[in-house]
VOGU-3710 file (C-alpha; in Angstrom, 3 decimals, decimal comma):
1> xxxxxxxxxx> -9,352/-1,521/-12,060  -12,555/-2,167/-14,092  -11,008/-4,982/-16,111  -10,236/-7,049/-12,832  -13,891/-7,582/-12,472  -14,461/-8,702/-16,245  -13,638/-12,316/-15,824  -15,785/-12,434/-12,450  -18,854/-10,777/-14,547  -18,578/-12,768/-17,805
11> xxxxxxxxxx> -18,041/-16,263/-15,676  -21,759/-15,247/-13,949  -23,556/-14,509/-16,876  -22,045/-17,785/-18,548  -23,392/-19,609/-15,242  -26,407/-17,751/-15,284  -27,140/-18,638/-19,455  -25,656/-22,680/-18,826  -28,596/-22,777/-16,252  -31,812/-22,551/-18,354
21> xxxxxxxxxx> -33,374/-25,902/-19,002  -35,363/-26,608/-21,991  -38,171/-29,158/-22,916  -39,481/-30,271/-26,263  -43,027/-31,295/-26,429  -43,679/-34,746/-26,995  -47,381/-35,125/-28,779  -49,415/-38,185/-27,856  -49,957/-40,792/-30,418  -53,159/-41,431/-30,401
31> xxxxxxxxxx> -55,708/-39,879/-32,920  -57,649/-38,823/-30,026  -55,082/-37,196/-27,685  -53,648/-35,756/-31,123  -57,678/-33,982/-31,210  -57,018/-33,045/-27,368  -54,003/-31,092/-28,478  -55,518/-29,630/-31,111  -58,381/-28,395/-28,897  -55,756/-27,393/-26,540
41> xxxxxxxxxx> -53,935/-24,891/-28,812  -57,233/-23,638/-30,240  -58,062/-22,744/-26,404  -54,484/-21,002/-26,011  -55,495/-19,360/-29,263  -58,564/-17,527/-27,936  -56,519/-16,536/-24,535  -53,796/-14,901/-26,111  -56,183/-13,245/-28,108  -58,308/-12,140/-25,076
51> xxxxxxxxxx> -55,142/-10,967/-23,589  -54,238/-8,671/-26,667  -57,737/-7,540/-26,408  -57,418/-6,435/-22,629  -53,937/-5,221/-23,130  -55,569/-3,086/-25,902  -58,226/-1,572/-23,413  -55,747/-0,702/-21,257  -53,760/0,775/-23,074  -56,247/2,836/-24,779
61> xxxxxxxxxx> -56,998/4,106/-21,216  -53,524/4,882/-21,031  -53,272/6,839/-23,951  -56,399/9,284/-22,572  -54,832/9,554/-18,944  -51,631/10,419/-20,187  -53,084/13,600/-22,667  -54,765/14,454/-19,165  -51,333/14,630/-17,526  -50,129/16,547/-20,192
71> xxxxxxxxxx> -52,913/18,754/-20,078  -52,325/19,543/-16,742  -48,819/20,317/-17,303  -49,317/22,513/-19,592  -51,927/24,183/-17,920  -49,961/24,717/-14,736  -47,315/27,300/-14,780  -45,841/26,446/-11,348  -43,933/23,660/-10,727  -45,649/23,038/-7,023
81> xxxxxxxxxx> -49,229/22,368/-8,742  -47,576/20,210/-11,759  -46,244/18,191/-8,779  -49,620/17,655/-8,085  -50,582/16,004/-11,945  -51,129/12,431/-11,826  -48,703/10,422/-13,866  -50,199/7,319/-15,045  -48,302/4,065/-15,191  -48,235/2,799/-18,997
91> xxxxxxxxxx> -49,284/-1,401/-18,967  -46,207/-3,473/-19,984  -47,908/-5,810/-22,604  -50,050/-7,993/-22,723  -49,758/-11,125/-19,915  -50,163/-14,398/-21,679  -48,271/-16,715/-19,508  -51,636/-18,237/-17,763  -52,233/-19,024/-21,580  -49,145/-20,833/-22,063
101> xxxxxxxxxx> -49,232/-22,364/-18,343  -53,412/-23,535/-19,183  -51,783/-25,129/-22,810  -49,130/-26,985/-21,121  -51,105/-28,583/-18,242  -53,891/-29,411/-21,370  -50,832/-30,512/-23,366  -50,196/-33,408/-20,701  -53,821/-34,169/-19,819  -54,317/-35,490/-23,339
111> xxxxxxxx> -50,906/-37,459/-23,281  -48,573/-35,770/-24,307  -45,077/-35,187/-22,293  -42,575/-32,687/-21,642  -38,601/-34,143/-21,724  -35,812/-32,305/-20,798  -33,407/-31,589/-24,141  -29,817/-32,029/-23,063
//
């Protein structure tokens, strides 16, 4: 019965994976929109690594409320009071997409262009 589905699920994730668009980056030619880029990835540079930096604070927090939970798990024999322990949420990573959304818009304010790769 499982194998009826197959085709249905494999012909999704083919339409799903056929549907993702991709761009090159097209530099300008100029020397001095060549500069702008230049500046442009130094600036997504620094943001990433302000992100990683963040990310790191976080998690570092992280790291000290979750030996508290597990201090208070430990410390509480009955299940009602663990109930009570507050589990913290671990951070995913660090978020670097307003980097690479800043670089882009940069990208094409010093003339260079984004075309669609067939």
């Amino acid at each position: 019965m499982r194998h009826r589905f197959l085709p249905v699920c494999l012909l999704a994730a083919l339409t799903l994976l056929g549907g993702c668009t991709q761009y090159r980056e097209v530099p300008p030619q100029t020397a001095e929109g060549q500069a702008c880029v230049r500046q442009c990835s130094e600036l997504a540079g620094e943001c990433r690594q302000r992100a990683e930096e963040s990310y790191k604070g976080f998690k570092g927090l992280y790291d000290i409320q979750y030996q508290s939970y597990q201090s208070c798990l430990h410390n509480s024999s009955d299940p009602n009071l663990q109930s009570l322990c507050p589990k913290p949420t671990a951070p995913s990573g660090p978020d670097t997409s307003i980097c690479s959304d800043s670089y882009k818009s940069c990208f094409v304010d010093c003339g260079g262009q984004y075309e669609k790769v067939e």
